[in-house]
DSSP file (Angstrom, degrees, kcal/mol; ACC not computed):
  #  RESIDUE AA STRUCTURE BP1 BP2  ACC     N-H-->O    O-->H-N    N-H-->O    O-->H-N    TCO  KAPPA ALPHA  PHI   PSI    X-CA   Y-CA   Z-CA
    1    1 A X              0   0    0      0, 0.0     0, 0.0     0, 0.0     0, 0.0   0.000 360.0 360.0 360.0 133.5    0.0    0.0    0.0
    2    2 A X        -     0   0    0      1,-0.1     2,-0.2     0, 0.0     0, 0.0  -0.049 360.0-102.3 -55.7 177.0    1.3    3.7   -0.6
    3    3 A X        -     0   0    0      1,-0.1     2,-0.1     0, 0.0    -1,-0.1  -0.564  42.1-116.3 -94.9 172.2    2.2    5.7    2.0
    4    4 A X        -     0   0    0     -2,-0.2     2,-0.3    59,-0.1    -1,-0.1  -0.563  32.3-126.0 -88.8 152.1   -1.0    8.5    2.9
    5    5 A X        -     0   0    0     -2,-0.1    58,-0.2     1,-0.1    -1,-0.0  -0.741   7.9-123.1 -92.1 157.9   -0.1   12.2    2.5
    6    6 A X        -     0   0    0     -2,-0.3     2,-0.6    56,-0.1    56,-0.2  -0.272  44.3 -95.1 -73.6-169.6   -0.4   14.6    4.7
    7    7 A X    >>  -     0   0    0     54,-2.4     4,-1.1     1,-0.1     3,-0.7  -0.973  28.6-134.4-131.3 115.3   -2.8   17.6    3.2
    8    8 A X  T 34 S+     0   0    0     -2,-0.6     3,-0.2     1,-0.3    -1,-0.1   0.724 100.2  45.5 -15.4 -60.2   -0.5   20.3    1.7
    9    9 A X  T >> S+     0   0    0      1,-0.2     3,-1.0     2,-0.2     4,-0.7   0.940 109.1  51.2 -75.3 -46.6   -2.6   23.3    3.5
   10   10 A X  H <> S+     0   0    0     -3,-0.7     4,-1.2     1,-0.3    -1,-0.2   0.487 106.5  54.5 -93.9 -16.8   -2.9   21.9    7.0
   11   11 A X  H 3< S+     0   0    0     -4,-1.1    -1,-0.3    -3,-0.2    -2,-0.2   0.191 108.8  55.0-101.5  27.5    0.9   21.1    7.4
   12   12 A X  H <4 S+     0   0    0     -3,-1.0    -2,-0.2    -5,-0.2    -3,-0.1   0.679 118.4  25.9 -78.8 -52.7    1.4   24.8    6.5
   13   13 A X  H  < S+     0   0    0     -4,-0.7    12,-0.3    11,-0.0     2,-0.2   0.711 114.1  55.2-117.7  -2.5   -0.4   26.3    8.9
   14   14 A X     <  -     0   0    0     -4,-1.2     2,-0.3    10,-0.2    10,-0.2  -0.678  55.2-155.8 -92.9 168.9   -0.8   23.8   12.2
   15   15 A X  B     -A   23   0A   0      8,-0.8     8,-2.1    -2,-0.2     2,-0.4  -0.990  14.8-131.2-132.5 149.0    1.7   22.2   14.3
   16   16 A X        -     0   0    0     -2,-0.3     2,-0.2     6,-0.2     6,-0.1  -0.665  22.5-144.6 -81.4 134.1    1.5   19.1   16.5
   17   17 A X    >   -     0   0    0     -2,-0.4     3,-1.0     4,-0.1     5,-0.1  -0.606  31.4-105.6 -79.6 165.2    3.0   19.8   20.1
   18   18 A X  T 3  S+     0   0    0      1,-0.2    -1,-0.1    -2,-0.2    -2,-0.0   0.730 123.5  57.6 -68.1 -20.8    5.0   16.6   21.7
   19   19 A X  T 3  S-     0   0    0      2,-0.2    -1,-0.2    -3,-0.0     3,-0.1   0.238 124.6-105.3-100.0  36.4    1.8   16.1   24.0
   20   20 A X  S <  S+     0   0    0     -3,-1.0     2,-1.0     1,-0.2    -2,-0.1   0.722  74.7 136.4  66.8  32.6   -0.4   15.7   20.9
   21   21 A X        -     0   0    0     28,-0.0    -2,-0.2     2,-0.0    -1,-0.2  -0.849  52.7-120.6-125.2 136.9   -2.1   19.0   21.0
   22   22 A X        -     0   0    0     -2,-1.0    28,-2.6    -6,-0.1     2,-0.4  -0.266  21.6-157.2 -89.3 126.1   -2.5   20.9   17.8
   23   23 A X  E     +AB  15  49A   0     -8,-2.1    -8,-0.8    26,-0.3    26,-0.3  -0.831  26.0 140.9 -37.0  84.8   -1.1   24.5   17.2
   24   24 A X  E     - B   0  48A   0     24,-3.0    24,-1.9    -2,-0.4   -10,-0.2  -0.825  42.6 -67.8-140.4-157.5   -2.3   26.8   14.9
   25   25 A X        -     0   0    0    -12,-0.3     2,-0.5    -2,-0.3    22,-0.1  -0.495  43.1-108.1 -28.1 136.0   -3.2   30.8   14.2
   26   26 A X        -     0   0    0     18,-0.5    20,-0.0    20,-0.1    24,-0.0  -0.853  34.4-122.0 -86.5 104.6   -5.5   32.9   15.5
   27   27 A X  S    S+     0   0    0     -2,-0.5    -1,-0.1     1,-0.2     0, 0.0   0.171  90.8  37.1 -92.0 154.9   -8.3   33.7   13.1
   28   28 A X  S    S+     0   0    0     16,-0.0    -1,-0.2    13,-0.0    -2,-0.0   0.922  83.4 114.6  77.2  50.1   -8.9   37.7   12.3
   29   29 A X        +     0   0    0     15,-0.1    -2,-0.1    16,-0.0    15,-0.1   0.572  54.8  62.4-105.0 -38.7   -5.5   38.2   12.4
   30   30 A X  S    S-     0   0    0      1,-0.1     2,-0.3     2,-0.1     3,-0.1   0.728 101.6  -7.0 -73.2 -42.3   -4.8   39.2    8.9
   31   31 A X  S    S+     0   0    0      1,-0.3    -1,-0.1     2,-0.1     0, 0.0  -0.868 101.2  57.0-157.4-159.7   -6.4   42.4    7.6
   32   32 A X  S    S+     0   0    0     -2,-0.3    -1,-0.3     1,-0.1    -2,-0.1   0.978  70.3 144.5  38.4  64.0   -9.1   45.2    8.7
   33   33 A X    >   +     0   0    0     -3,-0.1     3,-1.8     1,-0.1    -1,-0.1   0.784  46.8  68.9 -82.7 -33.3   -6.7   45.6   11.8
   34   34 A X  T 3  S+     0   0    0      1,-0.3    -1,-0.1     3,-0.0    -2,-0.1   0.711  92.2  50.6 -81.1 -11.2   -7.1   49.2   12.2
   35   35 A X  T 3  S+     0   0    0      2,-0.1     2,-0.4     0, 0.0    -1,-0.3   0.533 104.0  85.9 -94.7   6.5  -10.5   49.5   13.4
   36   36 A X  S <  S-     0   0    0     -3,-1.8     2,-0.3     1,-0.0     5,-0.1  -0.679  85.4-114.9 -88.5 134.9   -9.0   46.3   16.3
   37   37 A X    >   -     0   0    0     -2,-0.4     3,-2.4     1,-0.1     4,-0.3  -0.677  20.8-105.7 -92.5 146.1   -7.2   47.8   19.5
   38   38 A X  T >> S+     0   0    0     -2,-0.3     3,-2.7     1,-0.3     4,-1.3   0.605 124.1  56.7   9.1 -88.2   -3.5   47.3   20.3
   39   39 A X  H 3> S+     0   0    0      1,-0.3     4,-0.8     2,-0.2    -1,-0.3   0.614 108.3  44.2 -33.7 -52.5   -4.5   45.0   22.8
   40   40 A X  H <4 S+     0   0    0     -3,-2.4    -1,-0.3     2,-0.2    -2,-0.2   0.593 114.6  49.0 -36.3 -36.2   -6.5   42.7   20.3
   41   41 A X  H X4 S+     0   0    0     -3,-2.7     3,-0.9    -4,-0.3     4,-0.3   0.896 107.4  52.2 -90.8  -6.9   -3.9   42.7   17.8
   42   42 A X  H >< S+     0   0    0     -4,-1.3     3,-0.7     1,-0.3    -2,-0.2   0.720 101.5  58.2 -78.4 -12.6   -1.1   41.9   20.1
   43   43 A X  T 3< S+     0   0    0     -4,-0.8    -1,-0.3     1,-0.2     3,-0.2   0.207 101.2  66.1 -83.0  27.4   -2.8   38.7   21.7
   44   44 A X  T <  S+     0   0    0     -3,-0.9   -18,-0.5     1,-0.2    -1,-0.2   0.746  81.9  76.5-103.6 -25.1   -2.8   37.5   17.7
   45   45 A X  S <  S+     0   0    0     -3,-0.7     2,-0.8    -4,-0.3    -1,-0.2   0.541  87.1  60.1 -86.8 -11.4    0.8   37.3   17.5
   46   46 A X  S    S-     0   0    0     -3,-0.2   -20,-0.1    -4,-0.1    -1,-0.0  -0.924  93.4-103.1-119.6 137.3    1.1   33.9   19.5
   47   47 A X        -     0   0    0     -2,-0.8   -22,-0.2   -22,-0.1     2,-0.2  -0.127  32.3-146.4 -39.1 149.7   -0.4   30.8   18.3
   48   48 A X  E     -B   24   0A   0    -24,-1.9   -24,-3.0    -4,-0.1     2,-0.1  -0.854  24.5-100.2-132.0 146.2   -3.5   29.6   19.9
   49   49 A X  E     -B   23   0A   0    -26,-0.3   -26,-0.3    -2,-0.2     2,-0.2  -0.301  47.0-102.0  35.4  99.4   -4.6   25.8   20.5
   50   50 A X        -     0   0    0    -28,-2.6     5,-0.2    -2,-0.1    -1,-0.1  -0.431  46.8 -85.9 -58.4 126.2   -7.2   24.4   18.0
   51   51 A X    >>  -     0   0    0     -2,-0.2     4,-2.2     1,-0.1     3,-1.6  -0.268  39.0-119.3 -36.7 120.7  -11.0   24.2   19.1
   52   52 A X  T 34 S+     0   0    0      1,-0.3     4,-0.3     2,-0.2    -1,-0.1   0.814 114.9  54.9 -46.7 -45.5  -11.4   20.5   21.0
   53   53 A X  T 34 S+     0   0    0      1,-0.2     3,-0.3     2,-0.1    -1,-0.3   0.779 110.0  41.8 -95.2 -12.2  -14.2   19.7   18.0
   54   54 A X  T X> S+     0   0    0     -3,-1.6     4,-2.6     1,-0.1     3,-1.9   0.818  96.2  79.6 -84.7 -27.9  -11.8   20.4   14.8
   55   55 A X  H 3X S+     0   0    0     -4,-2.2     4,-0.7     1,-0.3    -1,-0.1   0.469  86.8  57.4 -74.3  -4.7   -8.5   18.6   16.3
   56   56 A X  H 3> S+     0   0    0     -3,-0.3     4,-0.9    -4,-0.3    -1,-0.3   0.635 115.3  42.8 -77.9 -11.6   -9.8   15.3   15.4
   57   57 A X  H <> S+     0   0    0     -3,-1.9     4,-2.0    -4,-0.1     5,-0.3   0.810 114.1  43.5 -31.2 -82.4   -9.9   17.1   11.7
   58   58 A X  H  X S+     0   0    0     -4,-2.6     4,-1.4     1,-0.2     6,-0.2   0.928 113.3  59.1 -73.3 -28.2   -6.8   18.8   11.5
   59   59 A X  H  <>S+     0   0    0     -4,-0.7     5,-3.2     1,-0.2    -1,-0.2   0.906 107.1  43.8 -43.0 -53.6   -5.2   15.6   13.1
   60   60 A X  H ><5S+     0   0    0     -4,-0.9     3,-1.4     1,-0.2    -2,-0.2   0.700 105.2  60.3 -67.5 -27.7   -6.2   13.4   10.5
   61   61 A X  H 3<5S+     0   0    0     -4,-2.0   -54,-2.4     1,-0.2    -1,-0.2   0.632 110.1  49.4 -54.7 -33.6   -5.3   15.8    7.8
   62   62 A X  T 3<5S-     0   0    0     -4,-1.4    -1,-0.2    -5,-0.3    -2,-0.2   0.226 111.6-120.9-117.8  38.5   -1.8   15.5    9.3
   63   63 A X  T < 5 +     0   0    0     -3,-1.4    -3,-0.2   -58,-0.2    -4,-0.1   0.467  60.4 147.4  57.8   9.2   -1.8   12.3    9.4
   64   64 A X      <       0   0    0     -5,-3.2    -1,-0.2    -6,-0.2    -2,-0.1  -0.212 360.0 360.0 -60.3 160.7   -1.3   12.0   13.3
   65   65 A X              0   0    0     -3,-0.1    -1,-0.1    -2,-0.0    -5,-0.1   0.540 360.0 360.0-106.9 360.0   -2.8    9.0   15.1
């Protein structure tokens, strides 16, 4: 049997941690910033945790078990 791929987009933007819990961006990060305060855009800047109902999703997409 071939081997599975991962999917191209979802090992772009998440990451796995070593205790299996998925990494990724925080969304409304990107553009219409100015009308967002300071404070709002600076908590954007760190990677957030995935939502508990997508990480069986984004797991499988990266081919985690």
């Amino acid at each position: 049997m071939p081997k599975m791929k991962k999917h191209s987009g979802a090992k772009k933007r998440f990451k796995l941690t070593s205790s299996g819990k998925v990494r990724g961006r925080k969304a409304m990060s990107s553009h219409i910033l100015e009308k967002k305060s300071p404070k709002r855009k600076r908590g954007f800047r760190k990677p957030t945790e995935v939502a508990a109902v997508d990480v069986p999703r984004v797991k499988r997409m990266l081919g985690a078990k």
